[in-house]
C-alpha positions as a Markdown table, in Angstrom:
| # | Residue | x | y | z |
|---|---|---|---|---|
| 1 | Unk | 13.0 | -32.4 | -181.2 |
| 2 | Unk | 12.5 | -29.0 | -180.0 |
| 3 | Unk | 10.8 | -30.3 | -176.6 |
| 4 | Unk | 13.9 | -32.5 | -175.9 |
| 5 | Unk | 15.8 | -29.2 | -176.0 |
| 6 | Unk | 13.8 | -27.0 | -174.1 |
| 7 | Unk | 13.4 | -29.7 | -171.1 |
| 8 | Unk | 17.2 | -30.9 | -171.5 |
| 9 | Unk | 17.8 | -27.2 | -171.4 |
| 10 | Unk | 15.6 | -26.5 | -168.3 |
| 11 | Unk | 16.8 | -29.1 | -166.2 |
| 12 | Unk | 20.3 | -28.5 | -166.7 |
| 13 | Unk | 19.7 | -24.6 | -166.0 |
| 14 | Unk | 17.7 | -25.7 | -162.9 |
| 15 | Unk | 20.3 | -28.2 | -161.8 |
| 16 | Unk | 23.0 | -25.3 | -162.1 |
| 17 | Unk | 20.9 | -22.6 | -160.4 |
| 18 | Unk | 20.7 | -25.0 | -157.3 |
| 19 | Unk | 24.6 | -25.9 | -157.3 |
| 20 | Unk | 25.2 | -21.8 | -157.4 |
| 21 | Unk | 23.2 | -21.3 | -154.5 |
| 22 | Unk | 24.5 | -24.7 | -152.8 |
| 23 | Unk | 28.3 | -23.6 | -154.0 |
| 24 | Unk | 27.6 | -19.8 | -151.9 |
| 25 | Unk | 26.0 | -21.0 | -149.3 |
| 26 | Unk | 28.5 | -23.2 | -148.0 |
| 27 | Unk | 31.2 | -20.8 | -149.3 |
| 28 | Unk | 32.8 | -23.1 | -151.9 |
| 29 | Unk | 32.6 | -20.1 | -154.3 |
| 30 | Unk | 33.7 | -16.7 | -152.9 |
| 31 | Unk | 31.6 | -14.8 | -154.9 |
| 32 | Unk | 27.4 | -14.3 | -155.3 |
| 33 | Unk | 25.9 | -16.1 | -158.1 |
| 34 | Unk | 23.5 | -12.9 | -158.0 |
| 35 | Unk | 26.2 | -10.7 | -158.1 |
| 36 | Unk | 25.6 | -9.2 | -161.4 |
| 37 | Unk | 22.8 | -7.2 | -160.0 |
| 38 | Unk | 25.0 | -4.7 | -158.5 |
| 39 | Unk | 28.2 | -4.7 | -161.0 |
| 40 | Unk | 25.2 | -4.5 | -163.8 |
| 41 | Unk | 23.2 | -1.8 | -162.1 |
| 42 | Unk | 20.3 | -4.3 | -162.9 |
| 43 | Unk | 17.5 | -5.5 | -160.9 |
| 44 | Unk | 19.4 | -4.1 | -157.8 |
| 45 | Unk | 16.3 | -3.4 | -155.8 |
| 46 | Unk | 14.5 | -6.1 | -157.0 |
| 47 | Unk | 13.3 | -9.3 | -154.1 |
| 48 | Unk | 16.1 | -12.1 | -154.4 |
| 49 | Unk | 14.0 | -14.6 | -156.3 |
| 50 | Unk | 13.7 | -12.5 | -159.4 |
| 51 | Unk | 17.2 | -12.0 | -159.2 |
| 52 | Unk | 17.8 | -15.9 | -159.4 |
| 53 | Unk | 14.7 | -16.7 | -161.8 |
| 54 | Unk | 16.5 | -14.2 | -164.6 |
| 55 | Unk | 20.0 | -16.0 | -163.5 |
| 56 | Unk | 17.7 | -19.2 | -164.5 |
| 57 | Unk | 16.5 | -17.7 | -167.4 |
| 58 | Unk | 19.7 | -16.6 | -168.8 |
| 59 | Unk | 21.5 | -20.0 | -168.3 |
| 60 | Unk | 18.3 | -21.6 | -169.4 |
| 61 | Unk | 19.1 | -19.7 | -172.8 |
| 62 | Unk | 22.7 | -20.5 | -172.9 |
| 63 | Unk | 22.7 | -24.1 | -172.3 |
| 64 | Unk | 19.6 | -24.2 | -175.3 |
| 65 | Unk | 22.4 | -22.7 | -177.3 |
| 66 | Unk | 25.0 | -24.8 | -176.8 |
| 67 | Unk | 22.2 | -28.2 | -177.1 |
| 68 | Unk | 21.6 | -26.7 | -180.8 |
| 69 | Unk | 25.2 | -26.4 | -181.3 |
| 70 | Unk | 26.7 | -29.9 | -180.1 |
| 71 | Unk | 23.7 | -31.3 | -181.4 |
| 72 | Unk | 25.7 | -31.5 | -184.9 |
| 73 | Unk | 29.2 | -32.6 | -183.5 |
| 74 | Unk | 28.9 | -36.1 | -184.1 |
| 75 | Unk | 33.6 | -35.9 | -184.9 |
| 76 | Unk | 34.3 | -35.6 | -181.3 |
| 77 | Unk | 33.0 | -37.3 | -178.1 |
| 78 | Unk | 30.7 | -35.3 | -176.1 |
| 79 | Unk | 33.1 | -36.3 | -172.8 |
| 80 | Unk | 35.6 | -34.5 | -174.7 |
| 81 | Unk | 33.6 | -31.2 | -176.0 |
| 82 | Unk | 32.1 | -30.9 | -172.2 |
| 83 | Unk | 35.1 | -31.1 | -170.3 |
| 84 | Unk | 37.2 | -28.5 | -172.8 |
| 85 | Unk | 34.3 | -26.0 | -173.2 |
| 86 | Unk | 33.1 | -26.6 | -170.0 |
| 87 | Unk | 36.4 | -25.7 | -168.1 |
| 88 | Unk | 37.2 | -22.7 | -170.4 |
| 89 | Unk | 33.7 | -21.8 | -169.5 |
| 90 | Unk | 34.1 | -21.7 | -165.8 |
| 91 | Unk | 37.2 | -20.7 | -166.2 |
| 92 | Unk | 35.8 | -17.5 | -168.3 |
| 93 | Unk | 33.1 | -16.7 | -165.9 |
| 94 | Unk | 35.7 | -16.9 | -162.6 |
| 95 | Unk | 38.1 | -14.6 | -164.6 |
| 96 | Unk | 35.4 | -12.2 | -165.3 |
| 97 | Unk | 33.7 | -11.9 | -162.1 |
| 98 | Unk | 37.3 | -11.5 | -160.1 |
| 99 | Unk | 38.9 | -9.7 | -162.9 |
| 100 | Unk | 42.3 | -11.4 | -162.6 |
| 101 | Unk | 45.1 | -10.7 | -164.3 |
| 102 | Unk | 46.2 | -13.2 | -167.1 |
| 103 | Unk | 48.7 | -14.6 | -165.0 |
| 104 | Unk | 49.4 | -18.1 | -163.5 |
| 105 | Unk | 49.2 | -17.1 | -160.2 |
| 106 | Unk | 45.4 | -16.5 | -160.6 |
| 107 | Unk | 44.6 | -20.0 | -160.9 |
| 108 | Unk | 45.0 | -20.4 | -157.3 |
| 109 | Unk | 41.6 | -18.0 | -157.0 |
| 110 | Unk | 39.7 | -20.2 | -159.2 |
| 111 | Unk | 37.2 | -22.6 | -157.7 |
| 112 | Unk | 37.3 | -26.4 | -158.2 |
| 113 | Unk | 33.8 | -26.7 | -157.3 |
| 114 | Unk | 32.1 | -24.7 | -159.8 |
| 115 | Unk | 34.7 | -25.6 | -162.3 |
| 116 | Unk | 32.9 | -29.5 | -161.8 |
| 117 | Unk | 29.3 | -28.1 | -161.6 |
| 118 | Unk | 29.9 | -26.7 | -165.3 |
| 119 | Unk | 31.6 | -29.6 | -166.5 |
| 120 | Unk | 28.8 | -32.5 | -165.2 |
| 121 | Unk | 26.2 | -29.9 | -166.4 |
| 122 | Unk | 28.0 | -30.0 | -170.0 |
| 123 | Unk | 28.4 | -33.3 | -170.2 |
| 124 | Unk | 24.4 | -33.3 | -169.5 |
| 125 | Unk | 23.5 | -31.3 | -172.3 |
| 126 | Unk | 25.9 | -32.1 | -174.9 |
| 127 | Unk | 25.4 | -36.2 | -174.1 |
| 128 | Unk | 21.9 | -35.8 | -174.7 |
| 129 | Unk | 21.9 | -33.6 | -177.8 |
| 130 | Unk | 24.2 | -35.9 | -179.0 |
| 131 | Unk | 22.0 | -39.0 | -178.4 |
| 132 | Unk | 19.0 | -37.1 | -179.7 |
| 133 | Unk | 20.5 | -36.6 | -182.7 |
| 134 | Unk | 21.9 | -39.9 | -183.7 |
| 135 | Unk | 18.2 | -41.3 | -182.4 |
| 136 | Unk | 16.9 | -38.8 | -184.7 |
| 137 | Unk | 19.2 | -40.0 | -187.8 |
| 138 | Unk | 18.8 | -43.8 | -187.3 |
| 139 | Unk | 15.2 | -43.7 | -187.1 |
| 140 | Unk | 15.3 | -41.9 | -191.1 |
| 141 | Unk | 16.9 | -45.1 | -192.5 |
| 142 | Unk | 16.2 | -47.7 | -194.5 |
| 143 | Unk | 16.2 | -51.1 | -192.9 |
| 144 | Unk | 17.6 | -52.0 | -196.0 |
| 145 | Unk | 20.6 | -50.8 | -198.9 |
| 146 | Unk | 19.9 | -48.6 | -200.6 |
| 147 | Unk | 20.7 | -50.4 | -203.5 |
| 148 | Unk | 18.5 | -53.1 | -203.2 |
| 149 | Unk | 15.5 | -53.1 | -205.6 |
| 150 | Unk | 12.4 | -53.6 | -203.9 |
């Protein structure tokens, strides 16, 4: 169980590593996916590919989190859960890199792009915790009712 998280986890933070750097480099997103170096004062003088392996590393660690978590939402379909919390997510991550004011106007600064790149990469994860799970329960039970004395 634990392996299908960590690789779920790991391609998913792969697969959104590459969009970042696909997203800047053809200017779809008009800000650096690296960018925290400098507003962090971390890892400023550092070569650029350890500045995108610990941007791997820390989505790698948040999309294991969230795999744990919607592992157990079995109420609501995962199509559902990823596009709500993967929106607000992109949404949160725009409006804290720009700093915008909580105004409607600052919608129009937002990026469609990346706002699709979270999404698909949610629905990744939280489809295959999901499945995982319910694989995981089915297997446990009895061919049979329980009330049936064998």
């Amino acid at each position: 169980m634990i392996y299908l998280a960590i690789m779920t986890s790991l391609f998913a933070s792969i697969f959104l590593t590459v969009s970042l750097k696909i997203l800047s480099l053809f200017h779809f997103i008009k800000w650096s996916p690296v960018g925290y170096a400098k507003r962090l004062n971390i890892l400023e003088s550092s070569h650029w590919s350890i500045k995108w392996f610990f941007l791997l590393i820390v989505i790698f660690l948040i999309t294991l989190l969230f795999y744990f978590a919607m592992q157990f939402v079995e109420m609501v379909p995962s199509f559902i859960t990823s596009l709500v919390i993967g929106v607000i997510l992109a949404l949160i991550c725009e409006w804290v890199i720009f700093d915008l004011p909580a105004e409607l106007s600052s919608f129009k600064k937002l990026s469609i792009p990346f706002m699709v790149t979270i999404v698909m990469a949610a629905r990744f994860v939280f489809d295959t915790a999901a499945f995982h799970y319910k694989a995981h329960n089915e297997q446990n039970k009895l061919p049979y009712k329980d009330t049936v004395v064998k």
